[in-house]
TORPA-4810 file (N, C-alpha, C, O; in nm, 3 decimals):
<nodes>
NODE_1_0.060_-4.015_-0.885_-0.073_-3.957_-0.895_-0.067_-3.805_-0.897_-0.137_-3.758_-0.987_X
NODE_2_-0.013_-3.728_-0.834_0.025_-3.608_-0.786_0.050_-3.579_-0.950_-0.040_-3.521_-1.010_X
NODE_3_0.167_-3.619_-1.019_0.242_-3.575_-1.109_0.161_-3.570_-1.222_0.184_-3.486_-1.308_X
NODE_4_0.019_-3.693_-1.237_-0.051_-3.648_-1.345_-0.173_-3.509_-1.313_-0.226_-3.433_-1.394_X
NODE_5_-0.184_-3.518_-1.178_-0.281_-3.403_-1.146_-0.215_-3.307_-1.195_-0.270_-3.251_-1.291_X
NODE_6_-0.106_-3.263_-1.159_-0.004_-3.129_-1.215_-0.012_-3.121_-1.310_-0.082_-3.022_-1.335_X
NODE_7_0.043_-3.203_-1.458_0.030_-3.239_-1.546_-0.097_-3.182_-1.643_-0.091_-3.103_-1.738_X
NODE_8_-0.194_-3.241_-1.593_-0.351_-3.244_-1.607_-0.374_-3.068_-1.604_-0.440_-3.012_-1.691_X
NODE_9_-0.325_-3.013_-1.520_-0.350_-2.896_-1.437_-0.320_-2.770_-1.591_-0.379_-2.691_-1.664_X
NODE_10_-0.184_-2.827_-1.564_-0.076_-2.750_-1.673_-0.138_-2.732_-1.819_-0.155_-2.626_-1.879_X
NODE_11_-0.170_-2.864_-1.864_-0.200_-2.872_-1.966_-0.353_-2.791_-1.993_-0.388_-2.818_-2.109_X
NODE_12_-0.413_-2.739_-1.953_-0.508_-2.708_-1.913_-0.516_-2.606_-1.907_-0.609_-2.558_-1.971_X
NODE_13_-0.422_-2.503_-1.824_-0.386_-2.364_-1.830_-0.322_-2.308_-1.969_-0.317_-2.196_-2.020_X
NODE_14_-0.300_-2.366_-1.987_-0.176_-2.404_-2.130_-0.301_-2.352_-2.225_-0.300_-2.235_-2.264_X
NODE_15_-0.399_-2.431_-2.258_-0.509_-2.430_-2.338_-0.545_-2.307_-2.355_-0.521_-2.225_-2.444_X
NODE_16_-0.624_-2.302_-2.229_-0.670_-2.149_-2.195_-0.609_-2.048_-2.207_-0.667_-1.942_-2.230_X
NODE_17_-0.459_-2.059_-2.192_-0.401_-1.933_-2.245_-0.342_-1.893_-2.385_-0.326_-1.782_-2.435_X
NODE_18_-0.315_-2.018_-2.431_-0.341_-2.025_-2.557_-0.442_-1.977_-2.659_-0.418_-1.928_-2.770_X
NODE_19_-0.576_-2.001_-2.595_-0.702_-1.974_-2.683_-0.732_-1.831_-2.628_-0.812_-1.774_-2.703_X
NODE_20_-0.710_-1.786_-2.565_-0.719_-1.650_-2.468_-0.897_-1.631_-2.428_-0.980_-1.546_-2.463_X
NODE_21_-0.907_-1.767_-2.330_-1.005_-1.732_-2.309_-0.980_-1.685_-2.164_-0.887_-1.730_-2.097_X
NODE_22_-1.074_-1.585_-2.115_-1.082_-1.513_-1.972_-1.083_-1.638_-1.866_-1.171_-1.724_-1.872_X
NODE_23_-0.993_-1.640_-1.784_-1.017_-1.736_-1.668_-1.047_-1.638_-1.496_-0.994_-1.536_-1.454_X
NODE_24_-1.136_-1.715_-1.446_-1.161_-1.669_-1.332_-1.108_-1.745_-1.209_-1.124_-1.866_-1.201_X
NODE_25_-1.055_-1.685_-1.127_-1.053_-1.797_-1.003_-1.127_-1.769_-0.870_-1.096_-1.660_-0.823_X
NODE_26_-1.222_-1.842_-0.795_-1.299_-1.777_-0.729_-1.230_-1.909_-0.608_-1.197_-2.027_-0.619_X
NODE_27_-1.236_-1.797_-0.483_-1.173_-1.819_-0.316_-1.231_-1.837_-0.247_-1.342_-1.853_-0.298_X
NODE_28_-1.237_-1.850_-0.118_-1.364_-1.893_-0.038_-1.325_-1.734_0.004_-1.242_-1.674_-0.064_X
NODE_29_-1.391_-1.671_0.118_-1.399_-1.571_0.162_-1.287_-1.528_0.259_-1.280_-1.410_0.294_X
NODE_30_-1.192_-1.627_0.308_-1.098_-1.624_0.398_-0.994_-1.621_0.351_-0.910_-1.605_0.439_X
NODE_31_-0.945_-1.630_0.242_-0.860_-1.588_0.142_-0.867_-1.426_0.050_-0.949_-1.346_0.005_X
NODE_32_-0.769_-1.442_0.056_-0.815_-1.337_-0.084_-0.880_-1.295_-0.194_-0.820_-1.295_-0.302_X
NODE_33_-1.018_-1.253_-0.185_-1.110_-1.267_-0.263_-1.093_-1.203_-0.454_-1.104_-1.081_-0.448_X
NODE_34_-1.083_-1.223_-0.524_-1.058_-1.180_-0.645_-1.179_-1.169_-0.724_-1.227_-1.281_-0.737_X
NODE_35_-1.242_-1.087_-0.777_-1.323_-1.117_-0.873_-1.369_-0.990_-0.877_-1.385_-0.907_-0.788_X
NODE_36_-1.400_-0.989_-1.060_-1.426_-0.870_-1.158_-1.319_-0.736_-1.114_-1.341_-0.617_-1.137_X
NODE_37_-1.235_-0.777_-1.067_-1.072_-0.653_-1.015_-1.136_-0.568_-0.882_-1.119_-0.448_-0.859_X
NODE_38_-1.221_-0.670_-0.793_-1.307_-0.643_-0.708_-1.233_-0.698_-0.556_-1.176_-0.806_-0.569_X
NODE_39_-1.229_-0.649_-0.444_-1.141_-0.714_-0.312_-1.248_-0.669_-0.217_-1.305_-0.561_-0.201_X
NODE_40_-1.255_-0.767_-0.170_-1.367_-0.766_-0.028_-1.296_-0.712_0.086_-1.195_-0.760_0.138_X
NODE_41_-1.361_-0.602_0.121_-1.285_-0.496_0.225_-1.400_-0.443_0.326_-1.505_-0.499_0.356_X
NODE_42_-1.337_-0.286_0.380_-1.399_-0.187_0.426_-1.358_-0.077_0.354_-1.261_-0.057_0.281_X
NODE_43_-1.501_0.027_0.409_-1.444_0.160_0.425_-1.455_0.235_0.541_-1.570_0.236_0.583_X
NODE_44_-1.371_0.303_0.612_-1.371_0.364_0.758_-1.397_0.522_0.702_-1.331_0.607_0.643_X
NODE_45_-1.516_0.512_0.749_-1.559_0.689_0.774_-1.554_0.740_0.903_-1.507_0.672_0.994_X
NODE_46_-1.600_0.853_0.921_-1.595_0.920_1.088_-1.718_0.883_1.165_-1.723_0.877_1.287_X
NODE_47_-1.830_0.856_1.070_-1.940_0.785_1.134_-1.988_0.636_1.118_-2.094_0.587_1.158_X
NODE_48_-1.901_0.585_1.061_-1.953_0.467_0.928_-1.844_0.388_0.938_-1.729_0.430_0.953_X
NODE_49_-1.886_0.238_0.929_-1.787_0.151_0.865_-1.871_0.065_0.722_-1.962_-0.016_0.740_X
NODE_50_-1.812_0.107_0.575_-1.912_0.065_0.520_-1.832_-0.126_0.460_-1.739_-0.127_0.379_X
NODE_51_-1.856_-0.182_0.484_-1.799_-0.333_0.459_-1.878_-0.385_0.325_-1.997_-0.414_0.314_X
NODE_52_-1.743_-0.388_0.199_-1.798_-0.408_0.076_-1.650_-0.444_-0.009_-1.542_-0.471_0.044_X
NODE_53_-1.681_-0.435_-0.158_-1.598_-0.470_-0.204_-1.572_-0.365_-0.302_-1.654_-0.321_-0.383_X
NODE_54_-1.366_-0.301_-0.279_-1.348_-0.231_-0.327_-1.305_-0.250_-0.461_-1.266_-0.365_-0.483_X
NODE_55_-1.301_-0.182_-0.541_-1.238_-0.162_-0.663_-1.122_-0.164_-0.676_-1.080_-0.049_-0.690_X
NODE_56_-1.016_-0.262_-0.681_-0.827_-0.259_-0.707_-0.797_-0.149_-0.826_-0.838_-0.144_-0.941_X
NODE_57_-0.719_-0.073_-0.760_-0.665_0.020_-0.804_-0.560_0.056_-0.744_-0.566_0.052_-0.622_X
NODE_58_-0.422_0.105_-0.811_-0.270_0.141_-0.762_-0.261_0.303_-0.715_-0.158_0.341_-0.659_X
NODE_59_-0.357_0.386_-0.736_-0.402_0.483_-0.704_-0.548_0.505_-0.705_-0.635_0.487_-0.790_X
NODE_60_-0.549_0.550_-0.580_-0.713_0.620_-0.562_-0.716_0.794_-0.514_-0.695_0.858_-0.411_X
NODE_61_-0.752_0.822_-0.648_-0.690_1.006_-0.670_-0.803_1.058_-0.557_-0.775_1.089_-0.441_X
NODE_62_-0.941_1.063_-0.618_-1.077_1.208_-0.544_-1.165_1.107_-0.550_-1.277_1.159_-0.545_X
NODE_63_-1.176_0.968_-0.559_-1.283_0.868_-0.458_-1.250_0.745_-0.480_-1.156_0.739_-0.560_X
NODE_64_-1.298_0.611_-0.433_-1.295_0.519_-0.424_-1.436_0.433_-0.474_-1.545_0.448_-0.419_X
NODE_65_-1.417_0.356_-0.571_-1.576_0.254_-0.631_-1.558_0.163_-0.578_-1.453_0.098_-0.569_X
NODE_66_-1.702_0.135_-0.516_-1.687_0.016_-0.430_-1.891_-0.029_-0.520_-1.984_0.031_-0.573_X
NODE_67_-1.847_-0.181_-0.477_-1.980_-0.236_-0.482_-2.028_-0.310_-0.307_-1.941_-0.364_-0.237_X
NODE_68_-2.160_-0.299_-0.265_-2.224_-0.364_-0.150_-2.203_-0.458_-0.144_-2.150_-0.496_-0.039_X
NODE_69_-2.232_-0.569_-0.262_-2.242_-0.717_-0.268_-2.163_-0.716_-0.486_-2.151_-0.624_-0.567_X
NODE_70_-2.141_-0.821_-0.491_-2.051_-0.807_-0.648_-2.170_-0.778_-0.708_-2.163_-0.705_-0.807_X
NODE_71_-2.324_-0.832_-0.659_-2.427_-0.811_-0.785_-2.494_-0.691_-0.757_-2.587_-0.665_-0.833_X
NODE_72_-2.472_-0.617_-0.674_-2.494_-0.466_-0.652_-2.472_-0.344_-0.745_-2.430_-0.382_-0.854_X
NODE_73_-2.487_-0.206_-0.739_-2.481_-0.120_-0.838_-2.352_-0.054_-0.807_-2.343_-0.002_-0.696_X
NODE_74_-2.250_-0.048_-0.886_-2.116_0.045_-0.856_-2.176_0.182_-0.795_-2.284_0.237_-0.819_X
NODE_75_-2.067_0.219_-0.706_-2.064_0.352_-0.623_-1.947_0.390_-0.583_-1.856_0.312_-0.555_X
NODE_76_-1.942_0.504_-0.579_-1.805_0.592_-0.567_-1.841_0.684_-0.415_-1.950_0.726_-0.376_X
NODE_77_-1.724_0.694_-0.361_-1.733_0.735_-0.234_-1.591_0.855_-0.237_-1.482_0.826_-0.285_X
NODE_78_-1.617_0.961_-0.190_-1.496_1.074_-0.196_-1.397_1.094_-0.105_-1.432_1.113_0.012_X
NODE_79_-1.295_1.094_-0.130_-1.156_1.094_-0.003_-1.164_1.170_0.081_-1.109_1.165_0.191_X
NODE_80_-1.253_1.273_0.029_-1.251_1.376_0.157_-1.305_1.288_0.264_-1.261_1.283_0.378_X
NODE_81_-1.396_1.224_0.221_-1.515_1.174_0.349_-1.464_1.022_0.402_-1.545_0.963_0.474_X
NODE_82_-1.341_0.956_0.374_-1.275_0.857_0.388_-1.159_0.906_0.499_-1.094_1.011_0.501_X
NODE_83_-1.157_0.745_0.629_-1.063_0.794_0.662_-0.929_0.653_0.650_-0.815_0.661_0.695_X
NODE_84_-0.981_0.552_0.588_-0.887_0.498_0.562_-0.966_0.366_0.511_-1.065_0.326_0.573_X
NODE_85_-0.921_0.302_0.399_-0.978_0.206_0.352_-0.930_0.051_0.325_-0.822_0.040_0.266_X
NODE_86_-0.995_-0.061_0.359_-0.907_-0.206_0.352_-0.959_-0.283_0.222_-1.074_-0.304_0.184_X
NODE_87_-0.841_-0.316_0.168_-0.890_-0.403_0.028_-0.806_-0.569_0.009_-0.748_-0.642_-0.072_X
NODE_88_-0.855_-0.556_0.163_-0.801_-0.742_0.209_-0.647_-0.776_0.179_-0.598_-0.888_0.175_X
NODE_89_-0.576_-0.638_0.157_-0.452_-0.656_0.145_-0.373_-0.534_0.181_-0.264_-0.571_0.225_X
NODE_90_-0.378_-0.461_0.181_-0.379_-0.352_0.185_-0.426_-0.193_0.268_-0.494_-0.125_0.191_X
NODE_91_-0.408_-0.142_0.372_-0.493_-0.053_0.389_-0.419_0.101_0.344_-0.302_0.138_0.358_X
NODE_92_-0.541_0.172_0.286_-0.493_0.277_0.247_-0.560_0.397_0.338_-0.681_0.394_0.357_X
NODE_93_-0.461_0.529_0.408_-0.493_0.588_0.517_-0.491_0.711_0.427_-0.420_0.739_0.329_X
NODE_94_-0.609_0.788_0.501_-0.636_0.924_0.450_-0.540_1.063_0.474_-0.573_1.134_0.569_X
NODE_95_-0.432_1.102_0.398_-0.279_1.193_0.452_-0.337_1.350_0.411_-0.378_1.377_0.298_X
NODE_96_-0.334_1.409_0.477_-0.359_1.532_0.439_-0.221_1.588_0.401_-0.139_1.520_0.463_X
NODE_97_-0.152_1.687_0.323_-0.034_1.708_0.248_-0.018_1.833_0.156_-0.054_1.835_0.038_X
NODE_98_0.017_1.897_0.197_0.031_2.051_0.111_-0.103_2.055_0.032_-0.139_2.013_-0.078_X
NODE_99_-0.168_2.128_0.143_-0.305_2.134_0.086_-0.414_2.078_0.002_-0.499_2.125_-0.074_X
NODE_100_-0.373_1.935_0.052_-0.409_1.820_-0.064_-0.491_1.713_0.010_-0.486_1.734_0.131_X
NODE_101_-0.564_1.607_-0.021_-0.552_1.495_0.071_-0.559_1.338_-0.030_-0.632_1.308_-0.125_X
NODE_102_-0.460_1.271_0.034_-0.452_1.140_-0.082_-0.485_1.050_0.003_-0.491_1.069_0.124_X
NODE_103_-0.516_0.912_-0.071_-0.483_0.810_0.026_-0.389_0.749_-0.026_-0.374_0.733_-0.147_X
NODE_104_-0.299_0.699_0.082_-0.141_0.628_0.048_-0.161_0.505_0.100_-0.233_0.493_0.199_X
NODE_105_-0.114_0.422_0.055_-0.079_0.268_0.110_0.017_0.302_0.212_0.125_0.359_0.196_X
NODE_106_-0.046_0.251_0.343_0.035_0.200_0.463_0.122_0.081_0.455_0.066_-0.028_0.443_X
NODE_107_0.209_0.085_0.459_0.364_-0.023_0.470_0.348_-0.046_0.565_0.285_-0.147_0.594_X
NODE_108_0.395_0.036_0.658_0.434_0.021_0.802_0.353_0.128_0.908_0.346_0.249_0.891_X
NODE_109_0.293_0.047_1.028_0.251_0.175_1.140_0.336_0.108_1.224_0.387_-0.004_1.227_X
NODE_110_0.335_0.239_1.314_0.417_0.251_1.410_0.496_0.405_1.449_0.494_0.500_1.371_X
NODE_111_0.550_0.407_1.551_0.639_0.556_1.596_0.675_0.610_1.461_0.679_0.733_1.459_X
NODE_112_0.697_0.563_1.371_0.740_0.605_1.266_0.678_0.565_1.135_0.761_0.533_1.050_X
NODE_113_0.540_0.559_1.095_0.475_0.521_0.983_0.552_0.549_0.809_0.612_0.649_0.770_X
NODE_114_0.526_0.444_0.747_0.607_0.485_0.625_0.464_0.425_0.524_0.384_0.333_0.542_X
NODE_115_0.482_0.539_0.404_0.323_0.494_0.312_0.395_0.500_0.178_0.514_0.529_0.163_X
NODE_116_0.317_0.472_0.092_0.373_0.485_-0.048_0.272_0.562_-0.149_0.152_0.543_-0.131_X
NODE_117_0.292_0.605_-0.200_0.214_0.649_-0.360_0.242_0.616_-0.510_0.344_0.627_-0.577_X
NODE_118_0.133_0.577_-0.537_0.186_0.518_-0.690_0.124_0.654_-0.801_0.005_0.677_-0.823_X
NODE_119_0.229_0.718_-0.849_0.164_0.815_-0.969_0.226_0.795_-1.061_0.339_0.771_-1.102_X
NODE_120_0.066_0.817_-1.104_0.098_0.795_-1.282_0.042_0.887_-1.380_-0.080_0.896_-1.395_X
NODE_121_0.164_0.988_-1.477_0.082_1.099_-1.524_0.000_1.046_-1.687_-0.057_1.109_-1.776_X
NODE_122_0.026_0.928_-1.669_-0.073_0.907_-1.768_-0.043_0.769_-1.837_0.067_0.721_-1.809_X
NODE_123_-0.129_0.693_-1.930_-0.080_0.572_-1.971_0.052_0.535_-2.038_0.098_0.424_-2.014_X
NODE_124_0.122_0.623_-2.126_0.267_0.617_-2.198_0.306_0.633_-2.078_0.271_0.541_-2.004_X
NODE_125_0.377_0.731_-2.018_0.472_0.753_-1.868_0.438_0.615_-1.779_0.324_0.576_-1.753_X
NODE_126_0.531_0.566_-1.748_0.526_0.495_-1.634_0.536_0.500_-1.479_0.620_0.561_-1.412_X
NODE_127_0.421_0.411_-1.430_0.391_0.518_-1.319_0.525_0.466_-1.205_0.599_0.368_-1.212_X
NODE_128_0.517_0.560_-1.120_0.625_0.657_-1.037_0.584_0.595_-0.880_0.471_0.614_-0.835_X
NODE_129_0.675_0.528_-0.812_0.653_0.535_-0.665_0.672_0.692_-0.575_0.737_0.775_-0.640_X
NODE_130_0.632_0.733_-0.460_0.658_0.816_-0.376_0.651_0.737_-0.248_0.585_0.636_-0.224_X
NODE_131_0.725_0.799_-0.179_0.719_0.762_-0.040_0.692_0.871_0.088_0.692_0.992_0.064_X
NODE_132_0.667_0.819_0.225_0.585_0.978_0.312_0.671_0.854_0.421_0.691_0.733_0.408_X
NODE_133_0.700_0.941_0.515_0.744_0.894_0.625_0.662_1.044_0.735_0.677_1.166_0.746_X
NODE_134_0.562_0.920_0.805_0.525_1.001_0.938_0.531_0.970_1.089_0.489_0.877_1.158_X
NODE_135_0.600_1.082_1.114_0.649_1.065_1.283_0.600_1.162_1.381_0.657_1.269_1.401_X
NODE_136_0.473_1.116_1.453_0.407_1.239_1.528_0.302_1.295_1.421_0.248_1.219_1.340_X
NODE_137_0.272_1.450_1.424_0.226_1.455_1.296_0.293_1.553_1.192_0.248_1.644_1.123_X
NODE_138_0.441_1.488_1.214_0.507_1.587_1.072_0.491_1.453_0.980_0.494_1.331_1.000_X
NODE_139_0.477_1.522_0.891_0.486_1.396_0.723_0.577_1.478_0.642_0.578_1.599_0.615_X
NODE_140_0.673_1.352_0.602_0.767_1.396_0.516_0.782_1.315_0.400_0.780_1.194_0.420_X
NODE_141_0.801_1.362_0.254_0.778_1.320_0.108_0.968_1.279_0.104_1.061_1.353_0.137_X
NODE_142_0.974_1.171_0.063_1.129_1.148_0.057_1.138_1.201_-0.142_1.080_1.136_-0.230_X
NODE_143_1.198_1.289_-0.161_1.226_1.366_-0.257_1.370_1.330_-0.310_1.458_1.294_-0.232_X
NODE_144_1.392_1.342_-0.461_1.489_1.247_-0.524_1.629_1.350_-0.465_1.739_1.322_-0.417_X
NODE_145_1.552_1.495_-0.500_1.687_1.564_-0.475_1.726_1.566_-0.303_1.839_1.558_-0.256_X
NODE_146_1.639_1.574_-0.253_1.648_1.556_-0.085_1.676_1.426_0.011_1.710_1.427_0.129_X
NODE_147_1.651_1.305_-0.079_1.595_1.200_-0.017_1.646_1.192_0.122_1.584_1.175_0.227_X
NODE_148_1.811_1.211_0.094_1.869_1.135_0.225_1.851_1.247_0.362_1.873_1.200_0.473_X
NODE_149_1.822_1.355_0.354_1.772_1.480_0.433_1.646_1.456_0.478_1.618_1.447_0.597_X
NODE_150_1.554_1.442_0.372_1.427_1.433_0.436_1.440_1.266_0.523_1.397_1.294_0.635_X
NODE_151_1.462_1.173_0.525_1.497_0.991_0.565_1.535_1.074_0.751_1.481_1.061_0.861_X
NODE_152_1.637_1.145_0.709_1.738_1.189_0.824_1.650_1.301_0.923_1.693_1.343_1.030_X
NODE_153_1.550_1.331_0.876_1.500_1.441_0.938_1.398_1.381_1.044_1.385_1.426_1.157_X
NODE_154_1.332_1.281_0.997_1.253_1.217_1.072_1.311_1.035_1.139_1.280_0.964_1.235_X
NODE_155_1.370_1.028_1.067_1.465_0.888_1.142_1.594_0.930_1.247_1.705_0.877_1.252_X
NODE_156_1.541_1.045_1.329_1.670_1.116_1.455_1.752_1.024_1.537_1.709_0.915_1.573_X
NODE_157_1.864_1.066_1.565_1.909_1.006_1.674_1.949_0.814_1.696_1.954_0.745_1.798_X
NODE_158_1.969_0.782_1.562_1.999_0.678_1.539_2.145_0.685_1.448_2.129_0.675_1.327_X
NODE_159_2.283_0.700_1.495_2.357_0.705_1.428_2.406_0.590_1.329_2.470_0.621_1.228_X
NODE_160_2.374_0.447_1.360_2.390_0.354_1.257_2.307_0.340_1.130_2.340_0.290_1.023_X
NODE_161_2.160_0.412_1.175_2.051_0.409_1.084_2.140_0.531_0.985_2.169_0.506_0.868_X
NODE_162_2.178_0.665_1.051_2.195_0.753_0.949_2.298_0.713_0.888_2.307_0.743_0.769_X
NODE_163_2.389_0.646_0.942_2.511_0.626_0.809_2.456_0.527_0.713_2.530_0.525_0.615_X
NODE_164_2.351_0.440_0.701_2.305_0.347_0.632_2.235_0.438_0.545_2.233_0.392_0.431_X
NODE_165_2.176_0.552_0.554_2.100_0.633_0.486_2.187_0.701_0.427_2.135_0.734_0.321_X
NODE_166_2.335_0.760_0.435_2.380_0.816_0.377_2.467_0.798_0.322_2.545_0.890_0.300_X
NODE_167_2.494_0.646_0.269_2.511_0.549_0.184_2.452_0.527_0.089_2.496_0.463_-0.007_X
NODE_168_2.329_0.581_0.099_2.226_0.496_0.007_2.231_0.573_-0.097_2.237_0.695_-0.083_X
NODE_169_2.228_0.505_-0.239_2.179_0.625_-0.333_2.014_0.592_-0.359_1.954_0.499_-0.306_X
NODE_170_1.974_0.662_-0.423_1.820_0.751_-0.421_1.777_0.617_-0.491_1.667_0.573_-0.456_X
NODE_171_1.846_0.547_-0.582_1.749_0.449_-0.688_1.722_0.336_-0.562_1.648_0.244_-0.598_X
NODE_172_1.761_0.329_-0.447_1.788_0.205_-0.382_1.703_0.192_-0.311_1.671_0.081_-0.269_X
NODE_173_1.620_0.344_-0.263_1.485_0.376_-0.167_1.438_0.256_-0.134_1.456_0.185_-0.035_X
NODE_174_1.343_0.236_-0.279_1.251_0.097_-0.231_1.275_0.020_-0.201_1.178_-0.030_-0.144_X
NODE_175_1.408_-0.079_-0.197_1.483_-0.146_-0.146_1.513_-0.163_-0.035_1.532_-0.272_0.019_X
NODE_176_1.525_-0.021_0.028_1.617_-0.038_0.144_1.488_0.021_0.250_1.477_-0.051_0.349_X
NODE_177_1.407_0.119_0.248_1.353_0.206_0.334_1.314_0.128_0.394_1.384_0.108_0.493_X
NODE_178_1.164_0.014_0.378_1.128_-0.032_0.489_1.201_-0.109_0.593_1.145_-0.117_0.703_X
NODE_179_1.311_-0.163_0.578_1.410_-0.209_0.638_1.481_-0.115_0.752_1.527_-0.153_0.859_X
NODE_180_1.477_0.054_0.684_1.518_0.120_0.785_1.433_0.150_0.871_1.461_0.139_0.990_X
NODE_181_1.313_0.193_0.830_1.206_0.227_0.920_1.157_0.104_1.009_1.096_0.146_1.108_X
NODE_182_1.164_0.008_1.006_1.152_-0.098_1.083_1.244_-0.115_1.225_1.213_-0.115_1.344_X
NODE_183_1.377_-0.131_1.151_1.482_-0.080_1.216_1.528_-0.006_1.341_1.595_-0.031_1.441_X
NODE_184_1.428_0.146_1.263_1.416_0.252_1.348_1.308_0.247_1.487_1.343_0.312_1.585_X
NODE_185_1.188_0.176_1.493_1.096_0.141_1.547_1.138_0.077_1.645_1.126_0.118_1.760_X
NODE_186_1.203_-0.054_1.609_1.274_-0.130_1.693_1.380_-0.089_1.771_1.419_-0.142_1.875_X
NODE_187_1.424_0.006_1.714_1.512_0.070_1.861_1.462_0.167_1.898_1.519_0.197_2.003_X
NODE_188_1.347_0.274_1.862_1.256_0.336_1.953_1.212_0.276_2.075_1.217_0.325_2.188_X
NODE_189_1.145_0.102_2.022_1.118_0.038_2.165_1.236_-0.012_2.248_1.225_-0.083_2.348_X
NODE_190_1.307_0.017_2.215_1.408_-0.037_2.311_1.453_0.045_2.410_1.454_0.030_2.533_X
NODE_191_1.498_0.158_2.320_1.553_0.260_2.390_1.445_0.292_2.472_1.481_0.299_2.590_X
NODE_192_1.325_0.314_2.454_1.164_0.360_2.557_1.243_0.241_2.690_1.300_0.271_2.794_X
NODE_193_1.215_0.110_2.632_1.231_-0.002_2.753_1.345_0.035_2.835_1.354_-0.009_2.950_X
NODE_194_1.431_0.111_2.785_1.590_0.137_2.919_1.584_0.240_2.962_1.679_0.272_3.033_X
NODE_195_1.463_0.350_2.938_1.448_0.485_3.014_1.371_0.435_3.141_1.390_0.453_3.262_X
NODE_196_1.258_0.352_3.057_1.165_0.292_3.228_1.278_0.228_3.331_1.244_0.185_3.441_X
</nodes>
């Protein structure tokens, strides 16, 4: 029975993608909500939590479009006035940065926060990861020519972590970082637990 439901299923998708017609899939609310490239979230302001659905996007440059309800009127909201936003997968935190302010996807919080940036200078170019590692409140950009300096500057005092870092070559970042920064966290708490 199973095997003709699948079957049934397949053949079916098959069609539809064949004929290229638009398919939708709609979730209950406790899942991951999908619809019109729309994610049921928040936005955290300094006075405000506004609870709506954001606009998916791999970068959010100088605001964020969000709708109230999906049959609502699009609206755009400005980073300045954002301090960190959830798109049911995702939260993206407001970094202030050489006189700049972005929001980056949070990977990891903790003693040692690690975020990412996706840039893209335009549709031909393909867009570009960055990475920020923040500890306290220094933030540091892991840089192709610097990488393993800047990794080392804020991942201190872990001599197994730094030889793992200075191993690494630069293409391997995404690969390897959150693993270190995790890493690193985990023996922050440890080491905290054998001073008490």
């Amino acid at each position: 029975m199973k095997r003709g439901i699948t079957y049934f299923l397949l053949l079916q998708l098959n069609f539809l993608l064949l004929n290229s017609q638009p398919v939708t899939f709609f979730m209950n609310d406790n899942s991951y909500r999908h619809y019109d490239n729309y994610s049921k979230g928040y936005i955290l302001l300094k006075t405000d939590t506004i609870h709506c659905y954001i606009k998916n996007e791999t970068l959010y440059n100088k605001n964020i479009k969000y709708r109230l309800t999906m049959e609502s009127e699009l609206q755009k909201i400005s980073i300045e006035d954002i301090i960190e936003a959830y798109n049911n997968v995702f939260v993206f935190e407001k970094i202030n940065y050489e006189h700049s302010c972005f929001l980056l996807k949070r990977l990891i919080k903790g003693p040692v926060s690690l975020y990412e940036r996706i840039v893209s200078s335009g549709s031909m170019i393909p867009e570009e990861t960055s990475f920020y590692l923040k500890k306290s409140d220094k933030l540091v950009e892991i840089k192709s020519k610097s990488y393993d300096e800047d990794i080392k500057s804020v991942l201190t005092g872990n001599p197994e972590i730094i030889k793992k870092v200075e191993d690494l070559m630069y293409e391997d970042i995404e690969a390897y970082i959150q693993a270190f920064v995790n890493d690193y966290n985990t023996w922050l708490k440890i080491k905290d637990k054998k001073v008490q």
